[in-house]
Residue frames as a rotation matrix with the C-alpha (Angstrom) as fourth column:
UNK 1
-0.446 0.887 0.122 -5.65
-0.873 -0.461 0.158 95.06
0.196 -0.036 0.980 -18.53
UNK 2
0.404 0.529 -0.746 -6.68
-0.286 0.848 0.447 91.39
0.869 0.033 0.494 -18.85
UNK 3
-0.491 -0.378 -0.785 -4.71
0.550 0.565 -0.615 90.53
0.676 -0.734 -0.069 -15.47
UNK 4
-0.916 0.351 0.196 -7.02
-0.385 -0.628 -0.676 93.57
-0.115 -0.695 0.710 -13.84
UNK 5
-0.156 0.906 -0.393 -10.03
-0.811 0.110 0.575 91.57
0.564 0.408 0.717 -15.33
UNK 6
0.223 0.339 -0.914 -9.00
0.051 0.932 0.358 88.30
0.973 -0.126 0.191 -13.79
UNK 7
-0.975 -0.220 -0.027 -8.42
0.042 -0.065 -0.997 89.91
0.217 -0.973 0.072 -10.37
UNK 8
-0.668 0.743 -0.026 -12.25
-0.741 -0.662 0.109 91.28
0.064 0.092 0.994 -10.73
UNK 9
0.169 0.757 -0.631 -13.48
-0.467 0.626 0.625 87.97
0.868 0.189 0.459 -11.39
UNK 10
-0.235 0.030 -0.971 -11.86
0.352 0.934 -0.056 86.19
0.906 -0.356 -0.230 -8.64
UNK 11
-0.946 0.305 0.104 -13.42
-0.215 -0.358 -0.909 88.99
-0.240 -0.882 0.404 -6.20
UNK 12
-0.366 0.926 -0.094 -16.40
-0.905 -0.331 0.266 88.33
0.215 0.183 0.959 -7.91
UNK 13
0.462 0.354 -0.813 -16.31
0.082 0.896 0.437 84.41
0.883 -0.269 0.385 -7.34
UNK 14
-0.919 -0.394 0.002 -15.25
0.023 -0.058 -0.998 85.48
0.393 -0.917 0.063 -3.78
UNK 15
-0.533 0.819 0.214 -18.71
-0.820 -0.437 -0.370 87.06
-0.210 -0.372 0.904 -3.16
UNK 16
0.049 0.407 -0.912 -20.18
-0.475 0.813 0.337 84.05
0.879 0.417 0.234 -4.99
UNK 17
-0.364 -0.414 -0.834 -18.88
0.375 0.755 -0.538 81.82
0.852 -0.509 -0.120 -2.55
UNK 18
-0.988 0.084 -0.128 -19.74
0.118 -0.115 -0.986 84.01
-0.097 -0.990 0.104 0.56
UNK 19
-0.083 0.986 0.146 -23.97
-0.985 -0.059 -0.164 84.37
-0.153 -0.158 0.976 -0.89
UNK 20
-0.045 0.258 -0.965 -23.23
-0.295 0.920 0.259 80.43
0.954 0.296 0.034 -1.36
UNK 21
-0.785 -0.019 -0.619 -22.61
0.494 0.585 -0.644 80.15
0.375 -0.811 -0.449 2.59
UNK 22
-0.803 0.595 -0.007 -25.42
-0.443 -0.606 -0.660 82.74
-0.398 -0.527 0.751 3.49
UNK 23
-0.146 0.813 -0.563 -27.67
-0.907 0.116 0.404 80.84
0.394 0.570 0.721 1.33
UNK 24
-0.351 0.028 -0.936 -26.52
0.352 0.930 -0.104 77.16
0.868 -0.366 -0.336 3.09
UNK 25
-0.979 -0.140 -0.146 -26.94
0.159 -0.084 -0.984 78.82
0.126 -0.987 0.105 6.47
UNK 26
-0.649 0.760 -0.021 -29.85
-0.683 -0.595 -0.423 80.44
-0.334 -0.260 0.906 6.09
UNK 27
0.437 0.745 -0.504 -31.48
-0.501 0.667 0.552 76.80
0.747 0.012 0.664 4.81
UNK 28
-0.294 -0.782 -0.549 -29.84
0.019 0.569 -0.822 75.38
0.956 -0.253 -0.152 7.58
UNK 29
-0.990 0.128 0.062 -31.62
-0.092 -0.241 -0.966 77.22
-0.109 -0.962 0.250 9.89
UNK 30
0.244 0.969 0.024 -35.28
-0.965 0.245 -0.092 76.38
-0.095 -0.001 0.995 8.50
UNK 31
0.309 0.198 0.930 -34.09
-0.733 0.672 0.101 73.07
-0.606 -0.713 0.353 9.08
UNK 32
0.958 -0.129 -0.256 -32.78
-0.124 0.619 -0.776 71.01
0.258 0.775 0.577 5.72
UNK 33
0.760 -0.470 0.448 -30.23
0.167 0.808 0.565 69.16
-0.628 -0.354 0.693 6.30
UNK 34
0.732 -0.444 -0.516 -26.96
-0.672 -0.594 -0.442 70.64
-0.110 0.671 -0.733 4.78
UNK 35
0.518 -0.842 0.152 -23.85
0.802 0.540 0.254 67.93
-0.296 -0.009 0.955 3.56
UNK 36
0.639 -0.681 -0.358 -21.08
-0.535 -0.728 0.429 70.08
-0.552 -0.082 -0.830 3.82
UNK 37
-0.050 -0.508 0.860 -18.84
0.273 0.821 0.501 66.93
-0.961 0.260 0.097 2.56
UNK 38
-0.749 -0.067 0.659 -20.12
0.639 0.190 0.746 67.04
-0.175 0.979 -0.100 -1.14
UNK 39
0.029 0.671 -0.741 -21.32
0.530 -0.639 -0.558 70.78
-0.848 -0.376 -0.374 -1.20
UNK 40
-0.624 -0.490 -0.609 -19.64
-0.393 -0.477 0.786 71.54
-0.676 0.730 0.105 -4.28
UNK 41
-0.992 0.108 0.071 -21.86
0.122 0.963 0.240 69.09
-0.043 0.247 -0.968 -5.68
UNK 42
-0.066 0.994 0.085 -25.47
0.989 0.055 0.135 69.83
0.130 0.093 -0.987 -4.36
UNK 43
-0.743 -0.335 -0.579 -24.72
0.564 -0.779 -0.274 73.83
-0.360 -0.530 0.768 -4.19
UNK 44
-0.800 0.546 -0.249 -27.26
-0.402 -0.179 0.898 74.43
0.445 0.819 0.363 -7.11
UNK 45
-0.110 0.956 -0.271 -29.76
0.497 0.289 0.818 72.30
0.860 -0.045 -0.508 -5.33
UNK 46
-0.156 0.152 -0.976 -29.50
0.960 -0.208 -0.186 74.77
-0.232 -0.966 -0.113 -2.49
UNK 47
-0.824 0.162 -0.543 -29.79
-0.259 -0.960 0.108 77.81
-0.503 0.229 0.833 -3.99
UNK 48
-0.610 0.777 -0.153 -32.75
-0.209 0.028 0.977 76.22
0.764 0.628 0.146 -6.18
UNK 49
-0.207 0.632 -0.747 -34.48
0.818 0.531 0.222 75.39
0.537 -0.565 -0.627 -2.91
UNK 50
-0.675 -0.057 -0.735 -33.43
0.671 -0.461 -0.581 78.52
-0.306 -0.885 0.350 -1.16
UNK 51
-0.767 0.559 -0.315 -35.53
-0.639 -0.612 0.466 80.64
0.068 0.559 0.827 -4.23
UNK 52
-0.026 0.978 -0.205 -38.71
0.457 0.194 0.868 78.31
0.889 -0.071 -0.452 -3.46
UNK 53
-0.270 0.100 -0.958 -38.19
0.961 0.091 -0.261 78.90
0.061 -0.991 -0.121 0.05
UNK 54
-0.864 -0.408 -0.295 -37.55
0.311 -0.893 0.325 82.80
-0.396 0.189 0.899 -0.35
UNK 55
-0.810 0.436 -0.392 -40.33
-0.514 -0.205 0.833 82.88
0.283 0.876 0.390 -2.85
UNK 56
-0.234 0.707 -0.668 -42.84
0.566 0.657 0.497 81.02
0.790 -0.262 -0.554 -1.09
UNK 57
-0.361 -0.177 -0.916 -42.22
0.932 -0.055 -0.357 83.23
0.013 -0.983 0.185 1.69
UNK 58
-0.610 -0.519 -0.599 -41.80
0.482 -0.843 0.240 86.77
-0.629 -0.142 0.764 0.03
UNK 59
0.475 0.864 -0.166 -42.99
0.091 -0.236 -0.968 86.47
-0.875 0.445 -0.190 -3.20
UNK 60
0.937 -0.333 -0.106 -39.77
-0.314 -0.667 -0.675 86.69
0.154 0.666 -0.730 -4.83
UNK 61
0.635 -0.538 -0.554 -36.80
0.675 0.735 0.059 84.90
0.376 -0.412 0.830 -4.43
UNK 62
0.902 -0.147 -0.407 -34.58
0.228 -0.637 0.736 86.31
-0.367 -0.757 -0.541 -1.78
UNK 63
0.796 -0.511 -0.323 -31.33
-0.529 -0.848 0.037 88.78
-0.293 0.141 -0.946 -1.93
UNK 64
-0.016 -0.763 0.647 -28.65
-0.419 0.592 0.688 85.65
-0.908 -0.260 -0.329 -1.73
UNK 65
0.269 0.115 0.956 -29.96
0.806 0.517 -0.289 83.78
-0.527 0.848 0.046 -4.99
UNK 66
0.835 -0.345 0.429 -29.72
0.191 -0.549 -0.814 87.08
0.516 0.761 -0.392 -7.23
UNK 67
0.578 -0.811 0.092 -26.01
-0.718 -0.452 0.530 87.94
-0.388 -0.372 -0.843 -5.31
UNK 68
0.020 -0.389 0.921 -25.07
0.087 0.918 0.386 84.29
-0.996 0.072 0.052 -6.29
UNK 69
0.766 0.273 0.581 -26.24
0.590 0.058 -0.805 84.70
-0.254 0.960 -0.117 -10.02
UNK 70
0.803 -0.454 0.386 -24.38
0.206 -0.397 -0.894 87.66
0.560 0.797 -0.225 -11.09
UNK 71
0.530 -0.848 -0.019 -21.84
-0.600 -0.391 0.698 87.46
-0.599 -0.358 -0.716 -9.13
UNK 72
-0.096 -0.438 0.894 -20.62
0.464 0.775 0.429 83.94
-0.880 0.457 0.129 -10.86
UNK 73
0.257 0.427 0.867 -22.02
0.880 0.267 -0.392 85.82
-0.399 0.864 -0.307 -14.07
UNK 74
0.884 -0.428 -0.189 -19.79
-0.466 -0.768 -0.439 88.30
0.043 0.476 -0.878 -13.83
UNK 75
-0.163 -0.976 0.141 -16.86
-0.707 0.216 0.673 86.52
-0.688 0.010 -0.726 -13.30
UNK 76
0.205 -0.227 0.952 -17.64
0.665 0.746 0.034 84.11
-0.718 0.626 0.304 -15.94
UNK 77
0.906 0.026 0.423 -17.93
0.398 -0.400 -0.826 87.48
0.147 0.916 -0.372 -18.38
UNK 78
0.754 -0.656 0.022 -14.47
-0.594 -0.667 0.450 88.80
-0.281 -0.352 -0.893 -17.00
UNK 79
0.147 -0.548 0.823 -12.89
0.032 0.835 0.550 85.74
-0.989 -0.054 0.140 -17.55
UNK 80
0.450 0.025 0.893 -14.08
0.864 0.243 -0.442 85.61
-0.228 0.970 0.088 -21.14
UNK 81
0.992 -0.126 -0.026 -13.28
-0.126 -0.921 -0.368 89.46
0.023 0.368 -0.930 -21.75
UNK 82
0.729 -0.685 0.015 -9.88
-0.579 -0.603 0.549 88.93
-0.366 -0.409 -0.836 -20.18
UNK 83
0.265 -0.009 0.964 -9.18
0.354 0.931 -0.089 85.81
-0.897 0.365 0.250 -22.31
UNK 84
0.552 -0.183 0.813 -9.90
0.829 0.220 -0.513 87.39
-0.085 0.958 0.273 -25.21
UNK 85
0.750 -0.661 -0.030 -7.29
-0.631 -0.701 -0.333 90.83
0.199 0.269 -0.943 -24.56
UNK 86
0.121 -0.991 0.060 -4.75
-0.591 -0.024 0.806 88.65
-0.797 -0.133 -0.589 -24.01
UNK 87
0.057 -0.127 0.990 -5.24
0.625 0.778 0.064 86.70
-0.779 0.615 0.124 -26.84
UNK 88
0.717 0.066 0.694 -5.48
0.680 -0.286 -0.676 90.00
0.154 0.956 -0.250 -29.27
UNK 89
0.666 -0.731 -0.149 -2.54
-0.566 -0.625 0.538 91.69
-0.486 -0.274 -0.829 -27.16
UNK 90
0.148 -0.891 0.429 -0.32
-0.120 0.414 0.902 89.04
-0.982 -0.185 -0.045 -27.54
């Protein structure tokens, strides 16, 4: 069961990762300046810009920022779940 949890998360930090490039692109094209180099790094300050942007625009921060949240926030809670059944299987 806990190895079907940590497949779950790492589709969920898949999706992460793909609203983390729809979010770079999509400030990329209103023009900010994207370092690809040391994205791991300033990914948070793109997704915290892309919800002003989004939210300046809409009214509401846009579809990519809340895909980004819970996706990573489910795979952090899979992780933990699947941690702890193998730790009370074993």
């Amino acid at each position: 069961m806990s190895n079907f949890l940590f497949v779950l998360a790492l589709i969920s930090v898949a999706y992460g990762i793909f609203a983390a490039i729809m979010i770079t692109s999509f400030l990329s094209e209103r023009g900010i300046k994207i370092n690809y180099i040391f994205i791991r790094i300033f990914i948070l300050k793109y997704i915290h810009e892309y919800k002003k942007i989004t939210t300046e625009e809409n009214g509401k921060p846009g579809q990519w920022f809340y895909a980004y949240i819970i996706s990573m926030n489910t795979a952090l809670v899979l992780v933990v779940v699947g941690i702890i059944l193998r730790i009370t299987v074993e």
